[in-house]
N, C-alpha and C positions, 0 to 999 in steps of 0.2 A: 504494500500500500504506500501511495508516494505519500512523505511526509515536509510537512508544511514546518519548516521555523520563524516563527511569525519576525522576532529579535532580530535575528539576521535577516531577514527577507530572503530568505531562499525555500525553493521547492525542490527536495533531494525524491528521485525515482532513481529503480535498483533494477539492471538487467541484470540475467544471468545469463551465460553461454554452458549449453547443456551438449553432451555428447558421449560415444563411446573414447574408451583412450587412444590418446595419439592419432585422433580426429582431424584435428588442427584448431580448437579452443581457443588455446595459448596462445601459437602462432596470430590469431586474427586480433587480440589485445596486442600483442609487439607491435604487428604490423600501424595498430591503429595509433597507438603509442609515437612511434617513427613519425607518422605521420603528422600528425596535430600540430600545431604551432605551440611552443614550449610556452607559452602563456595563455593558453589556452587546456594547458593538462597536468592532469596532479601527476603524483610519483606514484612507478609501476611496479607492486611488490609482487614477487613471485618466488613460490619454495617450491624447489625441484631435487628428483631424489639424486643419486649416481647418475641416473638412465635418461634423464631433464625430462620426467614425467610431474607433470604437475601434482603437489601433495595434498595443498589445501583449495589456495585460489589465489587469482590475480586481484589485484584492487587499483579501477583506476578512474577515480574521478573527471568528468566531461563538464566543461562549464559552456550552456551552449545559451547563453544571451537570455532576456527577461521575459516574462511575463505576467502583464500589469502592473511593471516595477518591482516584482520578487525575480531574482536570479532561481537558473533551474540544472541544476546539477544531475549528471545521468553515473552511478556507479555502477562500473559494470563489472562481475566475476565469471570465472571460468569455475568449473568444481573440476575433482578429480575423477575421471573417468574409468578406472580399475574398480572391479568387481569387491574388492577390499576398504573401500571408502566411502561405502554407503552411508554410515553415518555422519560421514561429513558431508556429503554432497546434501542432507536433509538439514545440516544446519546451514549451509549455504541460499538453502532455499529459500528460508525466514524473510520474510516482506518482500517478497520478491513483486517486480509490475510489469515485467515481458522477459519472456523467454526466447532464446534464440538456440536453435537445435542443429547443431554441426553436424552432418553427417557423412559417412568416410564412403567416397564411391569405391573402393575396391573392393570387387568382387569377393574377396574370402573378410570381406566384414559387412556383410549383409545383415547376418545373425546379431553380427555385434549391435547395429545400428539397431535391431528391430527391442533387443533387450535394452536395450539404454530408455528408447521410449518409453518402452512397459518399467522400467526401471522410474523413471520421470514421473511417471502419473501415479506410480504406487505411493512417491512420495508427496504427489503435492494433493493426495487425501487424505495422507496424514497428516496434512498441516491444518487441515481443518475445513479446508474450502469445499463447500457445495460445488453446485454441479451451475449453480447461476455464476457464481463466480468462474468456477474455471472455464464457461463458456465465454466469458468479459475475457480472462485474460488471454493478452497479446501472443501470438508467437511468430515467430519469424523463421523458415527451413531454409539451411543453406548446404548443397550440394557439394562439398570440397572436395579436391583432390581431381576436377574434369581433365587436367591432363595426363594422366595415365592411361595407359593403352588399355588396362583389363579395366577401366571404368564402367559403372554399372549403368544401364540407360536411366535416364532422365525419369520417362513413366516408369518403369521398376521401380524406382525409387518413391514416385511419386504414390504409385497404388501401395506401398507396405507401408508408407510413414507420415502422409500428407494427404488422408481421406478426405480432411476436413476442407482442402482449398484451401489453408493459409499461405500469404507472399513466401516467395521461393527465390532463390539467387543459383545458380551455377557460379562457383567460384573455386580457384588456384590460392590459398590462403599465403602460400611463404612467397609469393608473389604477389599480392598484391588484390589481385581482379576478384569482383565481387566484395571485399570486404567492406567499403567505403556503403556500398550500395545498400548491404544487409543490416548496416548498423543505423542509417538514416532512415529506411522504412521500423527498423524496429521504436527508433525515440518516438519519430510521427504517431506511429501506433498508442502508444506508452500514452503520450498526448492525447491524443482523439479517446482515449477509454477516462479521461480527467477529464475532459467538457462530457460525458455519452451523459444523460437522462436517468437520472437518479441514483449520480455518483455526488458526493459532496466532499469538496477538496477540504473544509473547515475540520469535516470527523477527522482527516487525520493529522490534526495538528498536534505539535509536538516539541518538548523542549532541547532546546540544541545538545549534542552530543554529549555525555559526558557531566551536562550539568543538574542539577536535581531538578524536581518539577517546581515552579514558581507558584505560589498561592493568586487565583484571580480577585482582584482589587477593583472597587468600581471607584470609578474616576470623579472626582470631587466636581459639585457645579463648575461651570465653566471652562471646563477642562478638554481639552483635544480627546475625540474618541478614538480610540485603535482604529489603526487603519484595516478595512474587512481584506481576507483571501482573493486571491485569483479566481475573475468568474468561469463559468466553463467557456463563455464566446471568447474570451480573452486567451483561454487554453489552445481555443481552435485557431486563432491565429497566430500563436507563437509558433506552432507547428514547422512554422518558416525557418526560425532558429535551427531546426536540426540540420540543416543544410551548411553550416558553422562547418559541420565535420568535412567537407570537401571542400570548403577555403579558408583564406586566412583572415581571421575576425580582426575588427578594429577598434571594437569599445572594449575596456579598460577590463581586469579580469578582481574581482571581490574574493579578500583570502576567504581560504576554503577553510572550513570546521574539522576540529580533528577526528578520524572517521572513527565510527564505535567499534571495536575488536570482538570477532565472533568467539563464544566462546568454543573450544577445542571438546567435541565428546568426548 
């Protein structure tokens, strides 16, 4: 659930990059990483084991311009895609507002791909969400690995892991192509479910990182009201913001809150 810090005027939303391992996750955070304009993006933490499999996850703050004068910050993580870190990949998952599903076109990780889904969805019913909710949330499929000779086709792919019709990318991840693509329709997405019909950005407001909750205080006569939340029409035209990610922004970048640390099952 994207969370509002009313103090700082920022609205922080959490993608996750979901996958089987050695998908290309990782890779598509470096890449995005590389890419950004260094004032435009936070610091890329990543714990990899001997083998540079991802342990826990990446964490990388996106600052992609305002809306209705709150700044909107997009973190996004990778989880670890080996069969032994399931329960990290479920606390990865906690407030999670679009998913993004890597999946590996070669042929002998077909299987993999189709377990990681089922892998995915066992866990985001354990996180509590109905079935309204997890039709709301976002997902984004991205095809990696399209140049390989034993690449899987396109529908193949499409009929085992993408019934539903959500946006889809063909993409080369340690290359580059697609990655820009899948990460902008995923924000836009992310956005467009904050303005949808009977979401309220105000429920999830929240005290900035780290600091205790504040007692609410009503404001003595005459006194300047709080300024209210981003409306959802507001939402819907920020949507342009995520376009930040494929060029070099100009307006000035607001320090970033220091991020909550998940705790370690």
């Amino acid at each position: 659930m994207a969370l509002i810090h009313h103090r700082a005027r920022e609205i922080h939303f959490k993608i996750v990059y979901y996958g089987p391992g050695l998908g290309g996750k990782t890779t598509n955070l470096r890449v995005l990483h590389e890419r950004l304009p260094a004032d435009r993006r936070g610091r890329l933490l990543s714990i990899a084991t001997d083998h540079d499999r991802t342990l826990f996850f990446d964490f990388l703050p996106i600052d992609l311009g305002q809306v209705n004068g709150f700044t909107t910050r997009f973190h996004l993580y990778t989880v670890p895609g080996q069969v032994y870190y399931r329960l990290s990949r479920r606390a990865v998952l906690q407030g999670v507002d679009g998913i993004v599903f890597v999946a590996d076109s070669h042929s002998a990780r077909e299987q993999a791909n189709k377990d990681s889904l089922a892998d995915l969805e066992e866990h985001l019913a354990g996180l509590g969400l109905g079935a309204a909710a997890l039709a709301r949330l976002p997902r984004i499929f991205q095809w990696n690995k399209r140049d390989l000779g034993s690449a899987l086709p396109v529908p193949r792919l499409r009929q085992a892991l993408n019934a539903g019709g959500a946006p889809e990318f063909e993409a080369v991840a340690r290359d580059g192509r697609g990655v820009n693509e899948t990460l902008r329709t995923a924000c836009k997405a992310v956005l467009a479910k904050l303005a949808a019909p009977g979401t309220s950005p105000a429920a999830a407001a929240t005290h900035p990182a780290g600091a205790p909750p504040a007692a609410r205080a009503t404001p003595p006569p005459g006194a300047a009201r709080p300024t209210a939340p981003p409306t959802a029409a507001a939402a819907v035209r920020g949507t342009a913001a995520s376009d930040a990610v494929a060029r070099d922004p100009r307006s000035p970048r607001t320090p970033q809150p220091n991020p909550t640390p998940l705790a370690r099952p």
